[in-house]
C-alpha positions as CSV (number, residue, x, y, z in Angstrom):
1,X,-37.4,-30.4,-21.7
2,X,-38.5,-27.7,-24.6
3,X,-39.5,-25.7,-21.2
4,X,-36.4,-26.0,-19.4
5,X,-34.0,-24.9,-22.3
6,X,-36.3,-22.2,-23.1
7,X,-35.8,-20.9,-19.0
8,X,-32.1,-22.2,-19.3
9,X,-30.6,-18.5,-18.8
10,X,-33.0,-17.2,-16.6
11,X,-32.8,-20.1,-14.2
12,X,-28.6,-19.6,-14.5
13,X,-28.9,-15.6,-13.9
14,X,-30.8,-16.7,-10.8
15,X,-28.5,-19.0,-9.2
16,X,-25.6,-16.7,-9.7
17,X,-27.4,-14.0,-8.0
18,X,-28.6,-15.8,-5.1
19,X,-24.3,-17.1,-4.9
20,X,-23.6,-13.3,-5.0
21,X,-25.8,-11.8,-2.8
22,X,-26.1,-14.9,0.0
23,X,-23.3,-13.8,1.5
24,X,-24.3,-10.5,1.8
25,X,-27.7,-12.1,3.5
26,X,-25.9,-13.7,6.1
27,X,-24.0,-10.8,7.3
28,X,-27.4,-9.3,7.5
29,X,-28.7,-12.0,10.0
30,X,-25.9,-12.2,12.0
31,X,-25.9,-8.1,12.4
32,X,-28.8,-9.0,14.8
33,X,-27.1,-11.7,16.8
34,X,-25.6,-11.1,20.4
35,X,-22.9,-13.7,20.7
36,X,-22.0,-15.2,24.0
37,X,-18.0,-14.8,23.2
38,X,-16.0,-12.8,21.2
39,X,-16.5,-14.4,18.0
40,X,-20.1,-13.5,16.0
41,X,-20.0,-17.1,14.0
42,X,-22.9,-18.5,15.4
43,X,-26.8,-17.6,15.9
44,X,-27.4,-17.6,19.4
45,X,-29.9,-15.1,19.7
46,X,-31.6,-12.1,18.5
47,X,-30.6,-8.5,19.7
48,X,-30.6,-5.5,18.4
49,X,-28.0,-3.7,20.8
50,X,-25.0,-3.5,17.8
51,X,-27.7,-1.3,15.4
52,X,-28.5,0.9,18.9
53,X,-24.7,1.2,19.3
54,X,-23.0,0.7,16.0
55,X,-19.8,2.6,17.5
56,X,-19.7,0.3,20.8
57,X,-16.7,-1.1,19.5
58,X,-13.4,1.1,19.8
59,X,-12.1,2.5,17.1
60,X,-14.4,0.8,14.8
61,X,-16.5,4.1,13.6
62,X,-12.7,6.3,13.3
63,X,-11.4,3.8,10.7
64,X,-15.1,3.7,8.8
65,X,-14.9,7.4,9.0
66,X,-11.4,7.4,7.2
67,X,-12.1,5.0,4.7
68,X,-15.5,7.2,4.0
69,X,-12.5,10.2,3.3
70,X,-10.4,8.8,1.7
71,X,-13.2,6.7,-0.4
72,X,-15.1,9.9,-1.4
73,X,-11.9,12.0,-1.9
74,X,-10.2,9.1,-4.0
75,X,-13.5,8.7,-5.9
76,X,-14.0,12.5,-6.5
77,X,-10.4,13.0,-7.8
78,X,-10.1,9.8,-10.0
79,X,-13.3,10.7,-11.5
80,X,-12.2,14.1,-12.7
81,X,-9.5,13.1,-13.9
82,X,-10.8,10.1,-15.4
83,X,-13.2,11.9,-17.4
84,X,-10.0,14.3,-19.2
85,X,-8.6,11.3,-20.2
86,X,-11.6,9.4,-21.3
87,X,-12.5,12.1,-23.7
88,X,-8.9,13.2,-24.8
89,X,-8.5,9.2,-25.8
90,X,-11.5,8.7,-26.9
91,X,-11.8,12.1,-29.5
92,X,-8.3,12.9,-30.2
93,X,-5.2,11.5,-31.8
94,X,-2.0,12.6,-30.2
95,X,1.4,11.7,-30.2
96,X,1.9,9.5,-26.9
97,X,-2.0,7.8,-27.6
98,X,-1.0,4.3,-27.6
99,X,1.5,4.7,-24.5
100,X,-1.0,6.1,-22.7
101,X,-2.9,4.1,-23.0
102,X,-1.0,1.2,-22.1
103,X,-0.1,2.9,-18.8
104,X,-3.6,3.2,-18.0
105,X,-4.3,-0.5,-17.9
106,X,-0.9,-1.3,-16.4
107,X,-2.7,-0.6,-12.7
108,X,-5.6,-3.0,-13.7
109,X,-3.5,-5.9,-14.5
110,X,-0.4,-5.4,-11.9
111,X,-0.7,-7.4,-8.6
112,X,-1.8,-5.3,-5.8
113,X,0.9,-7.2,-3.6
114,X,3.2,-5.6,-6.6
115,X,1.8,-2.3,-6.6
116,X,1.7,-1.9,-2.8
117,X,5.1,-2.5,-2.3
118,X,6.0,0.0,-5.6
119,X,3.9,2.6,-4.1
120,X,5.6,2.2,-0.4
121,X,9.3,2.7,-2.1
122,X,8.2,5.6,-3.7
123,X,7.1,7.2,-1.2
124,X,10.1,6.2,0.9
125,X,12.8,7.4,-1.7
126,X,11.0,10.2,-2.0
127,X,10.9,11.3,1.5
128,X,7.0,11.3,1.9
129,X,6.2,9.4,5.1
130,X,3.1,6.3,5.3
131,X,-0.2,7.5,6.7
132,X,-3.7,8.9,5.4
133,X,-1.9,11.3,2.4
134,X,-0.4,8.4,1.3
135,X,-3.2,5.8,1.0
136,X,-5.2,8.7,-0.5
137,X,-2.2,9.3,-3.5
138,X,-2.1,5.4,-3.8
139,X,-6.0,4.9,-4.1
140,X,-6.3,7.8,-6.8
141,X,-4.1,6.0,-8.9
142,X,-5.5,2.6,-9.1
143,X,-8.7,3.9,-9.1
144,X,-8.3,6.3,-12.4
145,X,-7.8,3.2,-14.5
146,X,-11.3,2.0,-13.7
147,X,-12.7,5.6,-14.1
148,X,-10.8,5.9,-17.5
149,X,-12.2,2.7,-18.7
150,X,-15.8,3.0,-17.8
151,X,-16.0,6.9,-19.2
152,X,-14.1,5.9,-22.4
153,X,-16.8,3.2,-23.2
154,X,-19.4,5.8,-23.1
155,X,-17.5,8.2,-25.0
156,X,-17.0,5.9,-27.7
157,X,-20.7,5.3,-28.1
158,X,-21.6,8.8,-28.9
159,X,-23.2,9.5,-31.7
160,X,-21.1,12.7,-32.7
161,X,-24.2,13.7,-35.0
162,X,-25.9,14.8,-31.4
163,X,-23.3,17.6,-31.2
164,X,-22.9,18.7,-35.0
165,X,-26.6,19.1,-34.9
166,X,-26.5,21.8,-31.4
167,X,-23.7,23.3,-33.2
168,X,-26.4,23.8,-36.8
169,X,-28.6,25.1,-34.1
170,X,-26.1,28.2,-33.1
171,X,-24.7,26.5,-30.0
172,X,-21.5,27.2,-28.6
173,X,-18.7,24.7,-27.6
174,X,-19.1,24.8,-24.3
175,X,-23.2,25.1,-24.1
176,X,-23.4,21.7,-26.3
177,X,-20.4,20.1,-23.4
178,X,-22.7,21.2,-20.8
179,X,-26.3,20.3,-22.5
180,X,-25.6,17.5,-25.0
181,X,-22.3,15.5,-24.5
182,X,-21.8,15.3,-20.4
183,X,-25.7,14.4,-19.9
184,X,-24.8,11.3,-22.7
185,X,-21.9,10.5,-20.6
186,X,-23.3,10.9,-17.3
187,X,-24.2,7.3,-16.7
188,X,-20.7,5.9,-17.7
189,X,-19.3,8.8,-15.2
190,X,-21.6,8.0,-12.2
191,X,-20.3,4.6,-12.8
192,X,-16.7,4.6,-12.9
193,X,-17.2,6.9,-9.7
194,X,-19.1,4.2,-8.0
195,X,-16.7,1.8,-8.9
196,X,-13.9,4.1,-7.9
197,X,-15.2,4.6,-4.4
198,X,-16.1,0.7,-4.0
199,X,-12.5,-0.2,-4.9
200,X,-11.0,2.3,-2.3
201,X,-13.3,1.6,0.3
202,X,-12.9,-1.9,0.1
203,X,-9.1,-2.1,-0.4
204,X,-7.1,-4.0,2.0
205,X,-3.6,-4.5,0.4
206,X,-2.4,-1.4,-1.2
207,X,-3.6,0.4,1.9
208,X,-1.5,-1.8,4.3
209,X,1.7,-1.3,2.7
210,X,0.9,2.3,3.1
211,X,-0.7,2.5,5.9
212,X,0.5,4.1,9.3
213,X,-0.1,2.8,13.3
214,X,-2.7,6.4,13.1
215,X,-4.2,5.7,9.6
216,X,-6.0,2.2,9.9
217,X,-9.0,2.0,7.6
218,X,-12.3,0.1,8.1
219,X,-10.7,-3.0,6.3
220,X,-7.7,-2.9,8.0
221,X,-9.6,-2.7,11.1
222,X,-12.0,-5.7,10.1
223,X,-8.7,-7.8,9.9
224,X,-7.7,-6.8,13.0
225,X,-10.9,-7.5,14.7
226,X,-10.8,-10.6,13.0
227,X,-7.7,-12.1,14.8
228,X,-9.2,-11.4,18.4
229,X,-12.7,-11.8,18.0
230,X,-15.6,-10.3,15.3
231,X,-17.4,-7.4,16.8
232,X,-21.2,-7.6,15.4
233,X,-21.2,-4.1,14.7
234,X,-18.9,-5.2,11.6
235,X,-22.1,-7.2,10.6
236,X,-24.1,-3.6,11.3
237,X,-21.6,-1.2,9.4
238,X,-21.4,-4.0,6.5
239,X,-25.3,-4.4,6.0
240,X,-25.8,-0.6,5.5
241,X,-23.0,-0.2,3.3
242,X,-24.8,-2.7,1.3
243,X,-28.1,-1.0,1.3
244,X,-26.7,2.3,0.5
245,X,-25.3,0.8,-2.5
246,X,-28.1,-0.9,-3.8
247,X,-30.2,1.7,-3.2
248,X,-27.7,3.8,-5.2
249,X,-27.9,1.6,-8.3
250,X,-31.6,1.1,-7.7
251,X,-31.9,5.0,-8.3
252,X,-29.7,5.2,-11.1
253,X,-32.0,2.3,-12.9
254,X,-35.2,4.4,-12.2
255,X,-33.7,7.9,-13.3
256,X,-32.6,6.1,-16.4
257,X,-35.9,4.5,-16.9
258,X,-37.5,7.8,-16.7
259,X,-35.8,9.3,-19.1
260,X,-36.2,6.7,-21.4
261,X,-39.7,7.1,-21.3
262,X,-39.7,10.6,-21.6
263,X,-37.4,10.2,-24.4
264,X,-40.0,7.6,-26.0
């Protein structure tokens, strides 16, 4: 009993981790199954024709190429901006603070049913027609909010004695930005850009109310697909966007681990 309660938390983090990622498992296994009909819902036998021809499908690898666009470009942007108005919250006192940031976290908790629709009548009243611009406008505003919130946490955990002291040390403004504070910060970017392009990439909602017959994303698509019949190559493009990301968070922990022990 003494051993059980003592492996409690452990033996929790495991089960929610094997909930999480089981799902991603199975689309994995069923990447290499060759259906007999339309729909890829049940093992039938092993193949690996969809990872020789991941763009079989048509129109499958056009709409994962403009959600990779507009995912990148979103994340890019939000980040940037994100990161001004981390730092201009998080070290300065203006007039307007409080406002702003109450506007920030007003995407966050707003419906995306809610925010789709907004978005479309803007764009409507203001003459700007549904399509790829449009989704891209729409996913940089949701996505600075996340970007905001992530960089401000790592602002606010600077020691600001890290910067007096390269300023002692005859170092200018801008050198102890470029050498002291955005290194400090650089994990709490890297993540809010991460996040940033996983919410836009993954974003089936806001992009549908914006969306045009020419400008259907890989989500969009997967919907589609869904209504007629699962192409495996779904299974294919879904398992390596998987990998990709774990192998990106993989790196992270190991860059941050060697610097910790170079630190040390």
């Amino acid at each position: 009993m003494a051993w059980f309660r003592k492996h409690l938390l452990t033996f929790a983090a495991m089960v929610t981790m094997t909930i999480l990622l089981l799902p991603n498992v199975v689309v994995a296994i069923y990447s290499f199954n060759k259906p007999n009909g339309r729909f890829n819902v049940e093992l039938v036998r092993f193949s690996l024709d969809a990872w020789k021809h991941p763009c079989g499908t048509s129109g499958i690898c056009d709409s994962l190429s403009l959600s990779l666009k507009i995912g990148l470009t979103a994340s890019l942007v939000a980040t940037i901006l994100g990161t001004m108005i981390a730092f201009a919250l998080g070290r300065h006192r203006f007039r307007g603070r409080s406002a702003t940031n109450l506007l920030i976290f007003m995407p966050m908790a707003t419906p995306e049913v809610v925010m789709g629709s907004s978005l479309l009548a803007l764009f409507l009243n203001i003459g700007m027609s549904t399509g790829s611009l449009a989704i891209l406008i729409a996913h940089i505003m949701f996505c600075l909010s996340f970007v905001v919130v992530a960089v401000k946490a790592r602002v606010a955990t600077l020691d600001p004695r890290l910067e007096e002291a390269a300023a002692d040390l005859g170092s200018r403004p801008l050198t102890t930005f470029f050498r002291v504070t955005l290194p400090l910060v650089a994990p709490g970017i890297a993540a809010g850009a991460l996040l940033a392009f996983s919410l836009s990439f993954d974003d089936y909602i806001i992009t549908n109310f914006n969306a045009s017959p020419n400008s259907i994303t890989f989500p969009m698509y997967v919907w589609g697909a869904a209504q007629r019949g699962t192409p495996v190559q779904i299974n294919v493009i879904g398992t390596i966007m998987f990998v990709v990301s774990v192998a990106f968070v993989l790196g992270g922990q190991l860059v941050s681990a060697r610097r910790a022990r170079a630190a040390s």
